[in-house]
C-alpha positions as CSV (number, residue, x, y, z in Angstrom):
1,X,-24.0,-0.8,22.4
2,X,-21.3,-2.8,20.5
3,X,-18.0,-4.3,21.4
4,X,-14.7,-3.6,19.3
5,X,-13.2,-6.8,21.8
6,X,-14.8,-9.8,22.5
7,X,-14.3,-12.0,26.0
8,X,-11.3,-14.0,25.4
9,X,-9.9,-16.8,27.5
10,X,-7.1,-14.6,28.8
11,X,-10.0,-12.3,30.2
12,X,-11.9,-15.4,31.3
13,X,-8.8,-16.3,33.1
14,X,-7.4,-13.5,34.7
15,X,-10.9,-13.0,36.1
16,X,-11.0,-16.5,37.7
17,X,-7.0,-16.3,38.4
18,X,-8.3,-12.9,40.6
19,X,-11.0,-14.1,41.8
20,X,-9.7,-17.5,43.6
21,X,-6.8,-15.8,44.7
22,X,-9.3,-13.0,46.8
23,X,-11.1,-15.8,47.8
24,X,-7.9,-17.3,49.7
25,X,-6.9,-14.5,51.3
26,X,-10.4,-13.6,52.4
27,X,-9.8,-17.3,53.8
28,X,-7.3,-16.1,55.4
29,X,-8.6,-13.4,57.2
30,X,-11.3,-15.0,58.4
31,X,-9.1,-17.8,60.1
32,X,-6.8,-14.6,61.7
33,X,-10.0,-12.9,62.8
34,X,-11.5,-16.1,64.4
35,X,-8.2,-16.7,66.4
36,X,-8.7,-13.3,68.2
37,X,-12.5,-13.6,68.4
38,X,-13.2,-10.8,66.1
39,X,-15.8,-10.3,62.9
40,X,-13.7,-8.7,60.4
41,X,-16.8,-6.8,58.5
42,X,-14.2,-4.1,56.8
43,X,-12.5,-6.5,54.3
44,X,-16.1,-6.9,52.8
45,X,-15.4,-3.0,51.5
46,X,-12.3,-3.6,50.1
47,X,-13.6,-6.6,48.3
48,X,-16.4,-4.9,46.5
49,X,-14.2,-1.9,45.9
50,X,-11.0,-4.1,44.2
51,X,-13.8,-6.3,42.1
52,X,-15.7,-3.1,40.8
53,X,-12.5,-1.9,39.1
54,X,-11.2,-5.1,37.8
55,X,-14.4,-5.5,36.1
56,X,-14.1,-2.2,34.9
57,X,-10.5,-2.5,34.0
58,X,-12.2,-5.8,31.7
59,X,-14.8,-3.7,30.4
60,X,-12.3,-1.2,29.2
61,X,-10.2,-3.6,27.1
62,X,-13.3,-5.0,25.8
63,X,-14.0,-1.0,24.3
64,X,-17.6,-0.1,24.4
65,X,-19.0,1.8,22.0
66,X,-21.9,4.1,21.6
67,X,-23.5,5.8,19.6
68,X,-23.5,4.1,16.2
69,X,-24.7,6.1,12.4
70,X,-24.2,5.7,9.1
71,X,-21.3,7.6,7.5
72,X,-20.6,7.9,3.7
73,X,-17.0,7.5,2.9
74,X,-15.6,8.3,-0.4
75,X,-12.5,6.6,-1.4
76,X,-10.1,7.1,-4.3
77,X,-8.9,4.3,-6.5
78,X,-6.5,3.7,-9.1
79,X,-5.2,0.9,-11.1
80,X,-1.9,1.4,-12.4
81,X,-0.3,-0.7,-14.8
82,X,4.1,-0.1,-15.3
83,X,5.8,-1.3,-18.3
84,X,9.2,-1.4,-18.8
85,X,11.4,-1.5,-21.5
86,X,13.7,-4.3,-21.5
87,X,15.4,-4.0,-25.2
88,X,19.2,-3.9,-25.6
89,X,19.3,-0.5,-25.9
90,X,18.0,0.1,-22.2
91,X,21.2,-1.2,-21.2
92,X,23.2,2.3,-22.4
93,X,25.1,4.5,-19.8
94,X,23.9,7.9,-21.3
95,X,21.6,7.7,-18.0
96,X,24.3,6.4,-15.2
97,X,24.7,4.0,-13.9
98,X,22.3,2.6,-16.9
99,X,18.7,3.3,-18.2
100,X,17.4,0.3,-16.9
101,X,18.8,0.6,-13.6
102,X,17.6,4.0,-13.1
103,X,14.3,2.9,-14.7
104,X,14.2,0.4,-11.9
105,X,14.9,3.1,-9.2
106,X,12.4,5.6,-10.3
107,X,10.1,2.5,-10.5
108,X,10.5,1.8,-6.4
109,X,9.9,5.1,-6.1
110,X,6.7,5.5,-7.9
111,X,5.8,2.0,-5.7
112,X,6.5,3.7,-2.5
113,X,4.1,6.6,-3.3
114,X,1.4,5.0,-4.5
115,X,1.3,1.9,-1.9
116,X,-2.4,2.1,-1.2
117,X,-3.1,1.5,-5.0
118,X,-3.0,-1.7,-6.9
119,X,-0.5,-1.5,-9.6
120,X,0.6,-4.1,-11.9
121,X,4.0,-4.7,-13.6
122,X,5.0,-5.7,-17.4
123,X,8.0,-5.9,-19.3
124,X,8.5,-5.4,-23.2
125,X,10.8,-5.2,-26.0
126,X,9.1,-6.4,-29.3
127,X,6.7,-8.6,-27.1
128,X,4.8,-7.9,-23.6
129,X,4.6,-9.9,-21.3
130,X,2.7,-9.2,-17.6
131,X,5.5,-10.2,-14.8
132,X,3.2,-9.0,-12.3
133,X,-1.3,-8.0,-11.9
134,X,-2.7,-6.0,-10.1
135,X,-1.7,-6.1,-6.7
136,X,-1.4,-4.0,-3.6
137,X,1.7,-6.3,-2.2
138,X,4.4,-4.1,-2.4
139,X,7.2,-6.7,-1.8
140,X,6.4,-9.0,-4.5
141,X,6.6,-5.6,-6.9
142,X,9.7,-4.6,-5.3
143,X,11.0,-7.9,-6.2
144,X,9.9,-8.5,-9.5
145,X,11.6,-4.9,-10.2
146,X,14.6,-6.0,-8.5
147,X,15.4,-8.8,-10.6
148,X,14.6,-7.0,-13.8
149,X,17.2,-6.8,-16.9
150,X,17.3,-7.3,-20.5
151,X,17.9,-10.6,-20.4
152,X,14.6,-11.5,-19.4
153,X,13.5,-11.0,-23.2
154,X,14.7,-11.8,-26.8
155,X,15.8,-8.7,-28.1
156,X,13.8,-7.9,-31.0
157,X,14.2,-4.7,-30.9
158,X,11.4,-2.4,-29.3
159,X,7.4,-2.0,-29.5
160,X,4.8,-0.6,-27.9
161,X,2.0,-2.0,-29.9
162,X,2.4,-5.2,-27.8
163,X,2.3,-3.6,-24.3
164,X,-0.6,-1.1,-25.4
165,X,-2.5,-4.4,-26.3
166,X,-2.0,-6.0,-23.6
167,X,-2.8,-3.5,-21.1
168,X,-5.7,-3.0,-23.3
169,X,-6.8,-7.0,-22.4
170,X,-5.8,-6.8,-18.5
171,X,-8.3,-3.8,-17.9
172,X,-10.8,-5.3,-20.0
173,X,-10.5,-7.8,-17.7
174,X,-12.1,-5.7,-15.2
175,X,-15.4,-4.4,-13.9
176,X,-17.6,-3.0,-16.5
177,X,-17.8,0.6,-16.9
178,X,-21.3,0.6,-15.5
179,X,-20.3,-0.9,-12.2
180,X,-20.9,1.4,-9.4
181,X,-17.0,1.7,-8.5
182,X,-14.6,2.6,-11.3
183,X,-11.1,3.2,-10.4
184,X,-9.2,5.7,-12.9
185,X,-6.9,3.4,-15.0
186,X,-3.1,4.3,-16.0
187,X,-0.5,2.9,-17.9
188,X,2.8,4.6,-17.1
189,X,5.5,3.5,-19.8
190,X,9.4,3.9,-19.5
191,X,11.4,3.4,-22.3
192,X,14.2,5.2,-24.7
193,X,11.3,5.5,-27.5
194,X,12.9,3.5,-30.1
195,X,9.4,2.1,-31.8
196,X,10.0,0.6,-34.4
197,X,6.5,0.0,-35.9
198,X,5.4,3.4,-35.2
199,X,2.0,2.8,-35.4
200,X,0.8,4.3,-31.8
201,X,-2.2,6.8,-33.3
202,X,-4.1,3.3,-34.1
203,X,-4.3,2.7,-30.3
204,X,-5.3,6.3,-29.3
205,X,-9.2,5.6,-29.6
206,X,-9.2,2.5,-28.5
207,X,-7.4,3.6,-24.9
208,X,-9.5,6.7,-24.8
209,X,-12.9,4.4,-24.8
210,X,-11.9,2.6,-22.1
211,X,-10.6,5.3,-20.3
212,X,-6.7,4.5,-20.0
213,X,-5.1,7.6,-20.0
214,X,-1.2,6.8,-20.8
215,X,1.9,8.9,-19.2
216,X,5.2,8.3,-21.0
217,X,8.8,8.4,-19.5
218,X,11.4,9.1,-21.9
219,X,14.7,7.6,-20.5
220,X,18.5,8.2,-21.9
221,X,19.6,11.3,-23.8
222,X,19.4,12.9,-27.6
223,X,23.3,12.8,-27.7
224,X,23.2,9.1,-27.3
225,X,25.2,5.9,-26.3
226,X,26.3,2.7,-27.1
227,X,25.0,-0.5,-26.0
228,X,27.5,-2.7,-24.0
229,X,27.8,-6.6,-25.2
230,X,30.0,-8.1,-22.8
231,X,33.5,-6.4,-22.9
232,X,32.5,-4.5,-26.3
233,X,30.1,-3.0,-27.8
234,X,27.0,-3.7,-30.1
235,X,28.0,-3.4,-33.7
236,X,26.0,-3.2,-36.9
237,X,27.2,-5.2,-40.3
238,X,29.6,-2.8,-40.8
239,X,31.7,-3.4,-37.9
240,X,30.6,0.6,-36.6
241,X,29.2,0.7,-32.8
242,X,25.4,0.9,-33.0
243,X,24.6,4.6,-31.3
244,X,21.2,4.4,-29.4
245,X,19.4,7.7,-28.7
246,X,16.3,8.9,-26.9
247,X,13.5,9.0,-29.2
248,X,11.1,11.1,-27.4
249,X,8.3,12.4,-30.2
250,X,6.6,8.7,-30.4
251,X,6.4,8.5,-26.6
252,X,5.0,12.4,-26.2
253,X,2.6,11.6,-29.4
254,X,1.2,8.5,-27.3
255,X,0.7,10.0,-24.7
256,X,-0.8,13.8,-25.4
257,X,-3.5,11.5,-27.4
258,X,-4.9,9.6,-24.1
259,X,-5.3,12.5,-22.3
260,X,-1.8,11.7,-20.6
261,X,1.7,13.5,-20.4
262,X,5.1,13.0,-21.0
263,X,8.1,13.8,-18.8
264,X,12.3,13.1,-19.3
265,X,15.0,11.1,-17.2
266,X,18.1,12.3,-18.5
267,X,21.5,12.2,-16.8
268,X,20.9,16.2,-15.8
269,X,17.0,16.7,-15.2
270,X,14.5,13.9,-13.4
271,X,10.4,14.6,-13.9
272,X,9.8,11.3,-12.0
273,X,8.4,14.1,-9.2
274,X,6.1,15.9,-12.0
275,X,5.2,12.2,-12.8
276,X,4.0,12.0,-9.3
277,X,2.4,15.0,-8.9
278,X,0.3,14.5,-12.5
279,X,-1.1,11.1,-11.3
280,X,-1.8,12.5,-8.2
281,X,-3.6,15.2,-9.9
282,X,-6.6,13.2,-11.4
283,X,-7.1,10.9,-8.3
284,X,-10.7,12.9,-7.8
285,X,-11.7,12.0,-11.4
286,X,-12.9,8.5,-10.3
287,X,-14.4,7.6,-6.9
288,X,-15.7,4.9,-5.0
289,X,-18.3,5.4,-2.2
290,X,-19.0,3.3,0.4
291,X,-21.6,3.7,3.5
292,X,-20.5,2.2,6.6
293,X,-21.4,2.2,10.7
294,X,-19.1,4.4,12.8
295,X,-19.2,4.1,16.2
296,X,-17.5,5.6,19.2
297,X,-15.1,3.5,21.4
298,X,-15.5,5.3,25.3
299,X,-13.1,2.5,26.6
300,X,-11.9,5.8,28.8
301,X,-15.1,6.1,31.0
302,X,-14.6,2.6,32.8
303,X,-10.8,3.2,32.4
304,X,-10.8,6.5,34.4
305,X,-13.4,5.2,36.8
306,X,-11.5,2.1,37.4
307,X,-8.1,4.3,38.0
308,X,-10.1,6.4,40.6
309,X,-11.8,3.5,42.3
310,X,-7.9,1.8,42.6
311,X,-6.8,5.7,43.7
312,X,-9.7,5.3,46.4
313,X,-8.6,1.7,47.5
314,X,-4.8,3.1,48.4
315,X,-6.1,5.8,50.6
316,X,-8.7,4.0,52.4
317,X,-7.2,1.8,55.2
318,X,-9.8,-0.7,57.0
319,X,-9.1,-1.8,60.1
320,X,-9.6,-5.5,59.9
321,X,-8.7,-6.6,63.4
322,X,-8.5,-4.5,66.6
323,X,-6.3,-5.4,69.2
């Protein structure tokens, strides 16, 4: 038999607190009973009774348990890195009220529906840099997303050789591939697809041997935008606004070539729900299993018999002292 409670000092307490406090009044009764020359032998009935259930009221809130045995549970785990584009161009209102800020919503989404994985953050333009690891403490992720903007970087202009590289590092980082417990490892990018180095297909083997599969979201629209700079707009040489589009072949190309899949934010469709659903699609890929001892709390037998034993004490009367 095991304990899922230990004896505290409250328990130790309330025991001695009961206990001195029977003791007087047995005191008490004794002194009553030797004024009128009497034995008072009932009050030793009621005094077993009343200590028999607080012990078992103690022995209760302690939870016995029986019954122990082995039992294999299989667990599901995932390690999800989220990079986000922080280039000028996320700050277009093609997407209202901006593509970052509904990057940043659909990005507290995805936290809230995957809070019992560990998920990591990074930002990128034409550098990547981790803001957050891997961590299952959801309010230092919703903060870090809170506070993002493209500010935060020098805007070079957008590249997703950097992020894929680094993601490439962080779960490198990790257990080896012949470790008993492999998690399935995601990178889920959000960007407008403006690469400008274009060389994703020289990272598609690489991702694949480790086992990262990539999903893409493709945020802002074909027809385009322009960039706000203050109260204007971002110009090229010519004086002409710069028009920044969704670029969505590179991101789809990155992703159908690690195994992933790539799904649309516009200002009239959201697949952040298919997104959802495809991650939660290939949890049984990858499993841990763990054995561990189960055993049965049966804090209800002493409870019940306690509650009958107090039921018993009200309807029994003991005549103490007869007159």
């Amino acid at each position: 038999m095991t304990w899922y409670q230990t004896i505290t000092l409250l328990e130790i307490l309330f025991g001695v607190l009961f206990l001195g406090l029977y003791i007087g009044y047995l005191l008490r009764v004794r002194r009553i009973a030797a004024f009128f020359g009497q034995r008072p032998h009932g009050v030793w009935v009621k005094f077993v009774l009343r200590h028999l259930y607080v012990i078992l009221l103690i022995i209760a809130v302690l939870g016995p348990s029986f019954g122990a045995m082995k039992k294999e549970i299989k667990t599901i785990g995932k390690d999800i890195y989220i990079a986000v584009d922080l280039s000028a161009s996320m700050d277009a209102n093609d997407v209202q009220p901006s593509r970052l800020e509904r990057a940043k919503r659909d990005i507290l989404l995805l936290l809230s529906r995957f809070n019992s994985d560990r998920i990591g953050l990074i930002v990128f333009s034409s550098e990547a840099y981790l803001q957050s690891p891997l961590t299952y403490d959801q309010n230092a992720l919703q903060l870090y997303t809170q506070t993002l903007r493209t500010g935060l970087l020098e805007h070079g202009g957008t590249s997703f050789d950097p992020v894929l590289e680094l993601v490439s590092s962080k779960f490198g980082q990790t257990a080896a591939p012949e470790a008993e417990e492999q998690k399935a490892r995601l990178l889920v990018l959000i960007s407008d697809g403006e690469d400008f180095d274009g060389r994703l297909s020289d990272w598609a083997d690489r991702l694949n041997e480790q086992n990262i599969r990539v999903f893409t979201v493709g945020i802002g629209t074909t027809d385009g935008s322009r960039i706000p700079v203050g109260n204007d707009f971002k110009r090229d040489q010519n004086g002409n606004p710069v028009i920044t589009k969704l670029h969505p072949e590179g991101l789809a190309q990155l992703a159908e070539a690690t195994n992933g899949d790539y799904f649309e934010v516009t200002e009239r469709v959201s697949e952040i729900n298919r997104l959802i659903s495809a991650i939660n699609n290939i949890e049984g890929e990858l499993r841990e299993s763990k054995t561990i001892d189960v055993t049965a709390n049966k804090y209800v037998y002493p409870l019940a018999l306690a509650l009958l034993l107090i039921l018993l004490d009200v309807l029994i009367t003991v005549k103490l002292i007869r007159i």
